[in-house]
N, C-alpha and C positions, 0 to 999 in steps of 0.2 A: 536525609530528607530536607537538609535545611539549602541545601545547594541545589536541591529541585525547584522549592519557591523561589530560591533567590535567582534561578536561570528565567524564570518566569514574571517577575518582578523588576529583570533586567539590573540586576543588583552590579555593582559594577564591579565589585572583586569578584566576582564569579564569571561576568561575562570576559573581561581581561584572562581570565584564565583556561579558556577553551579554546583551545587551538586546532581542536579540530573535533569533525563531530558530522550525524545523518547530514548526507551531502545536501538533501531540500532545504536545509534549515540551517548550515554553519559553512560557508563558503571552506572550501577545500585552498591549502594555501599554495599549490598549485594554481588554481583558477586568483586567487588574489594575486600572484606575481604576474599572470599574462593577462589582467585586468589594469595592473599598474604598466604593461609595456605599452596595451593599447594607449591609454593616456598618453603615454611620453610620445609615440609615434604620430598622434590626431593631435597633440598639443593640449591635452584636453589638463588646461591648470587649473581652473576653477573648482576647487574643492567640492562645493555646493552643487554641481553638475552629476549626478549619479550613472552611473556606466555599469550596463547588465550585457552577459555575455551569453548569448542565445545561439546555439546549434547553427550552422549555416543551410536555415530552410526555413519555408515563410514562417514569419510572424503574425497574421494578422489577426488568429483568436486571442493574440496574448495581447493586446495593444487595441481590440475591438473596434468599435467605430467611432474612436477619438481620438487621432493621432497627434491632437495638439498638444504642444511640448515636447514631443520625441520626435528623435533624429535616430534612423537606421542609417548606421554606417555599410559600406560596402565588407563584404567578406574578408574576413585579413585572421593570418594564423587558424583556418580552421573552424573559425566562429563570425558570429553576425551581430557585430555591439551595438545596444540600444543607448544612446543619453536621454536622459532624460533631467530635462531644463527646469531651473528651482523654481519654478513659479509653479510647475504641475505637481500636484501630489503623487510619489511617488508611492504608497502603500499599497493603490488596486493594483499597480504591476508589478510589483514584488508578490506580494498575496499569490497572482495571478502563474509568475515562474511554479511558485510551491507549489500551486494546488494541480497544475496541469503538468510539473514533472519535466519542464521545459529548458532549465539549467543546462550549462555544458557538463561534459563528464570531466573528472579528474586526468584522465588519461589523455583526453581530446586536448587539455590544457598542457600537459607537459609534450607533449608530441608537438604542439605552438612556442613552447618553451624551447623545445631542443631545433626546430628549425629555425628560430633567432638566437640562436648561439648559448641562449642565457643557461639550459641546462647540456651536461655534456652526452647523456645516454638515458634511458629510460631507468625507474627503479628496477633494479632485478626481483622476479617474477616468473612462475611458471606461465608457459604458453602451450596452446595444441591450434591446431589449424583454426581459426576461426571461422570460417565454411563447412566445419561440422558441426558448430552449435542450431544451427537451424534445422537439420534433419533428426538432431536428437531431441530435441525439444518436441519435434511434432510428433515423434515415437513414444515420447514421455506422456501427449496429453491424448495421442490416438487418430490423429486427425491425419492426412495428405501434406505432404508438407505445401504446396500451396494456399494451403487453408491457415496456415498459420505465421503469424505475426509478428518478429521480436518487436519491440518498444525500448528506446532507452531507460526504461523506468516503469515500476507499477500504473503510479499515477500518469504517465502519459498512454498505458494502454488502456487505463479507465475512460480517459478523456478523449484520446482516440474512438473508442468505440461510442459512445456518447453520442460521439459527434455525426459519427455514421450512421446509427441508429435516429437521429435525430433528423436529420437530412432525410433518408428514406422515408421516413413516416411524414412529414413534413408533405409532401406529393400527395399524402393521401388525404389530409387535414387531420391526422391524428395524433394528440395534442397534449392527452393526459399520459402522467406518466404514477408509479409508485413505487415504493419504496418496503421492502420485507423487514421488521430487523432496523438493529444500529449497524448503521455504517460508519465505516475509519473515516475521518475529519475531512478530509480532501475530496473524497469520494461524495461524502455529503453536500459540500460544499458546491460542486461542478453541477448536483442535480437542483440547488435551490438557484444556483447565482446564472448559472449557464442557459437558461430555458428562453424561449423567445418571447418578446413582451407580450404577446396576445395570449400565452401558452397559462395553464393555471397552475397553483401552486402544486408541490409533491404530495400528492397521499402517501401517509405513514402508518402502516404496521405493526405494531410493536412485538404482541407476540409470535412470532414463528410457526407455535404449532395452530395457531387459530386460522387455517386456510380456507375456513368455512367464510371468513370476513373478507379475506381479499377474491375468494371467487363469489360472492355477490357483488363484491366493486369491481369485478371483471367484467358482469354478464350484465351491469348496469349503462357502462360504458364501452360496451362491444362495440360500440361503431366507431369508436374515438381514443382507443388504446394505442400508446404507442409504443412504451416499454415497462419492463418490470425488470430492477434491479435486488438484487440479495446478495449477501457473501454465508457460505457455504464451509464451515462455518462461520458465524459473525464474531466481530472482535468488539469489545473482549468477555462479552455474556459466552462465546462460545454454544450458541445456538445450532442446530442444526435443520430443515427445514424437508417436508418429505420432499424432494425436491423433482421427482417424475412426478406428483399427483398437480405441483405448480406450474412445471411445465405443461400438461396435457390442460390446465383452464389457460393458460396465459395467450397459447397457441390456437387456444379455442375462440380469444376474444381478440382475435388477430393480434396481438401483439406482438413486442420481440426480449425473450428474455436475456438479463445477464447477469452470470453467475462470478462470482468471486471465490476462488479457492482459497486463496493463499494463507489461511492462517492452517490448514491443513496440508496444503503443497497440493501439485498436481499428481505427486507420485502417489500419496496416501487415498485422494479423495477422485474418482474417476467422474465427472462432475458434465463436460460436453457431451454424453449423447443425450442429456436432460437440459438443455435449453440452446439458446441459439447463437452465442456466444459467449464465448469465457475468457475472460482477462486477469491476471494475476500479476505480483508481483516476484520475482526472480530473485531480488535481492537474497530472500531468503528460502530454504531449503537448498535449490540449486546452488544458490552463491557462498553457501554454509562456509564461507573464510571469511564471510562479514568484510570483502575487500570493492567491493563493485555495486553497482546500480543495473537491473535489467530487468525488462518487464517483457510480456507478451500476450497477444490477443490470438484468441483462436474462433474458425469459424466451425460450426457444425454442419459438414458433408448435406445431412438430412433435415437440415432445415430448410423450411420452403421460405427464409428467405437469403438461402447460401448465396444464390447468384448474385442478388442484391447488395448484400455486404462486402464480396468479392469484390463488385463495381466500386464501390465507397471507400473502402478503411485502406488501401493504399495511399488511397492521399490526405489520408489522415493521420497516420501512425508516423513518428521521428522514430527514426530506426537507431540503433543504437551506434556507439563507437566502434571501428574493427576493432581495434583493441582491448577491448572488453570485453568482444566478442569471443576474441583469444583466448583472454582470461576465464568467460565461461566455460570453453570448450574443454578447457582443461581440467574444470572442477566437474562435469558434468556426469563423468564414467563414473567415478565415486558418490555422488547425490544419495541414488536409491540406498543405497546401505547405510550412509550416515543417516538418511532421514527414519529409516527402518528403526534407528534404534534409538534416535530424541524422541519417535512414537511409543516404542517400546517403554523408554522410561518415563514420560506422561502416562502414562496410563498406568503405572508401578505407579507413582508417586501421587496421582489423582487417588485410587484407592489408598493410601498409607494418610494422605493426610486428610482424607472425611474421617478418620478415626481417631484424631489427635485432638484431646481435650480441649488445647490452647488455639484449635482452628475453630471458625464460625461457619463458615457455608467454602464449597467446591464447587469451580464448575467446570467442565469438562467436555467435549463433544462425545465422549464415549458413554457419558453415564446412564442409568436407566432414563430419564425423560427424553433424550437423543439418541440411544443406542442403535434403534429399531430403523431412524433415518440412515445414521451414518451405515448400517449394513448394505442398506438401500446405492449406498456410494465408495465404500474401502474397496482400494483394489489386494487383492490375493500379498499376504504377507506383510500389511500395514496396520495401525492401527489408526484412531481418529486423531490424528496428528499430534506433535510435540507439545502441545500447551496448555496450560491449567492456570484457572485464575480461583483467588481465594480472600476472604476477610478473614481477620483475627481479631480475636478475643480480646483485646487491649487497645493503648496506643498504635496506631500506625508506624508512626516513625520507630516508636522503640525495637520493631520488626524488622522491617525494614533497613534500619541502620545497622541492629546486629546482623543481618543474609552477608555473609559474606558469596556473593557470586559477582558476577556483572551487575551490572547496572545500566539501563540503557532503552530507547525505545524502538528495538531492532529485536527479532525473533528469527528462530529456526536459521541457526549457528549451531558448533559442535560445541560450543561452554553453553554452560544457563544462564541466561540472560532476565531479569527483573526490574520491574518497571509499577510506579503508581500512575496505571493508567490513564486516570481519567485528569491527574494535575498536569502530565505533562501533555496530552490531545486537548483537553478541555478545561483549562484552569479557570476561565471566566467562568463556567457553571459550576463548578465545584465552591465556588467562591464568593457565589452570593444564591440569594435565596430562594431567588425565579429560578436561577439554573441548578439549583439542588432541587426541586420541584419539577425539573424537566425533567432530569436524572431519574427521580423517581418513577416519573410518568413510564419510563421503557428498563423500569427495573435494576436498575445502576446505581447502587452500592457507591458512593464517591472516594470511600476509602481502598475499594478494593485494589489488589496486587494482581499482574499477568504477569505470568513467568512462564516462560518458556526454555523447554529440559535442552541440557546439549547431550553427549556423549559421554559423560562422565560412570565411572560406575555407581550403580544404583546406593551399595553401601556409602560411600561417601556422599552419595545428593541428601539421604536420607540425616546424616551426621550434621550437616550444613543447617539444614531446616530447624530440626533437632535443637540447634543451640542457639538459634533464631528466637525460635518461639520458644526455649526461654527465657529469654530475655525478659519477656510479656508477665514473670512472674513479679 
């Protein structure tokens, strides 16, 4: 636990020792070596000069309407490097790569590497066509494959669709937007900071199952609704939302909804013919080797405003790397079975541990306060996805630090992977006392744990935990 404050804290024997880490947040040292050749090649010696390596396609949401201090270089090795000049603060634009998912990929990097000589061939890695990740993917979520989107990234098919969403509504003057549910950092981030200056702040939600509150704020602003975002379930309360009763008000108050699967997967949670968009992230369930970055937006066939989004979100979405693409295609035949059975074992180990003296509270998407939604959404043979989050009856850290599993803030993988939530998404509110107060406000535990089950067998998950929360004695 003490390497979680200190990553956070910026503590420097901790930061010197990550070498690598989630690509939005710990540059891949790949993208560091063909960040150093750009330099050498633009001459760029000035230390103080910061060089960000952006996908080769436009730039201009990340860079908005202030171009002073940055300099886009012309396309070289595969990407589109931005400097930016020490007099400008560089924090909104880095903020700005993370939260919109706009980074290059590790692959796109060494494939730049191996065409200047610097590396000699690619890592060895499995590969399948990459031109059948896109038809399996739209088989996965249900949709035409026209209608469906990859993204290099969760966060860039949040941001993509956003954008889309925003744009079309926009023609009509509809302006307000809201918000179901806690949303993951980024996600929230895009709906507060992204909005147009005339546009009013997010209405927020907090309970899920109170739909009686968001459809009076639907039927008040029926003329001025432009979208309703949720994740299905939410992370990390793991909420589940009826989610046809919120689409039949949302679509009533003309809006456009968008649904977030992913901490349940697309495979578990059948989530598009109940709103009008859905955007997930790939990284996990699909990407279960924990080796890749891939996101994807879909549209809904039966939404009345399919045509619409059809016009829009191609030229909003970064598509991903072929090579990545590769690499999904390969993973993709095996997804539904591994995720079959991280479902399997959340929901074993959801039940095992509401029964464990040394636990405080569980939460679950399957549980009785969710159950009745998630029915409303499991596809045939799933359960309500991989992950359970949990307080305990003691120290945190002394938890914590006996788990022996992973450690990390990545999910739905075939290991268990464990994470204190809310220090490593939200350390500033954990960390003082407005923001343990906001915490509160949407029900969030600051100490809690999300974990998310791999493949392991259930007697050894159970052993693991087990001598954890001894610890706690």
């Amino acid at each position: 636990m003490a390497a979680v404050v200190g990553y956070e804290e910026r503590d420097p024997l901790i930061m010197e020792s990550i070498c690598i880490g989630y690509p939005r947040f710990v540059k891949n040292p790949f993208s560091l070596q063909l960040e150093n050749l750009i330099r050498r090649d633009n001459a760029i010696a000035n230390e103080t000069v910061i060089c960000l390596l952006h996908p080769d396609a436009d730039v201009p949401t990340l860079i908005a309407n202030n171009a002073s201090g940055i300099q886009v270089l012309a396309p070289q090795h595969g990407c589109k490097p931005l400097l930016i000049a020490p007099e400008r603060d560089s924090v909104p634009i880095l903020k700005r790569m993370r939260n919109f998912g706009c980074g290059i990929s590790s692959r796109l990097a060494e494939d730049g590497l191996i065409t200047a000589g610097v590396r000699p061939q690619p890592f060895a890695e499995t590969y399948a066509d990459p031109s059948k990740a896109h038809p399996q993917l739209a088989a996965a979520i249900g949709c035409p494959v026209p209608y469906c989107f990859p993204a290099s990234c969760g966060m860039s098919a949040f941001h993509s669709a956003f954008r889309a969403v925003q744009s079309i509504q926009r023609q009509g003057r509809r302006m307000h937007w809201a918000q179901l549910g806690w949303l993951y950092v980024d996600s929230g981030v895009i709906l507060d900071e992204c909005l147009d200056p005339d546009q009013p702040r997010v209405s927020t939600f907090a309970n899920v199952l109170d739909l009686d509150a968001i459809e009076q704020w639907l039927v008040r602003h029926a003329d001025s609704v432009a979208g309703v975002v949720v994740e299905a379930p939410t992370n990390p309360l793991l909420q589940v939302v009826d989610l046809p009763r919120l689409y039949q008000a949302v679509r009533k108050a003309g809006g456009i909804l968008i649904v977030d699967p992913t901490v349940a997967s697309i495979y578990a949670f059948d989530v598009l013919p109940h709103c009008d968009c859905l955007v997930s992230s790939l990284t996990k369930y699909a990407g279960w080797s924990a080796d890749l970055l891939y996101g994807v937006c879909a549209v809904n066939p039966d939404s009345e405003w399919a045509s619409a989004l059809l016009d829009v979100l191609p030229g909003q979405v970064l598509p991903p790397h072929k090579r990545d693409s590769a690499r999904l295609a390969s993973l993709l035949p095996s997804a539904p079975e591994k995720t079959a059975q991280m479902c399997e074992n959340a929901a074993a180990m959801a039940a095992y541990l509401s029964t464990h003296p040394k636990v405080q509270r569980v939460w679950y998407a399957g549980s009785e306060d969710y159950l009745a939604n998630s029915r409303l959404l499991e596809r045939k043979g799933f359960r309500a996805g991989g992950m359970v989050t949990l307080t305990v009856r003691g120290e945190l850290s002394a938890f914590y630090d006996a788990l022996e599993c992973l450690k990390g803030p990545s999910f739905g993988v075939t290991s268990t992977v464990a994470c204190p939530f809310l220090y490593l998404a939200h350390y500033e509110l954990v960390t003082t006392e407005s923001g343990r107060q906001r915490l509160a406000h949407w029900g969030l535990p600051p100490e809690l744990i999300r974990v998310s089950f791999g493949c392991e067998h259930i007697d050894e998950l159970k052993c693991v935990f087990d001598q954890a929360l001894h610890a706690l004695d």
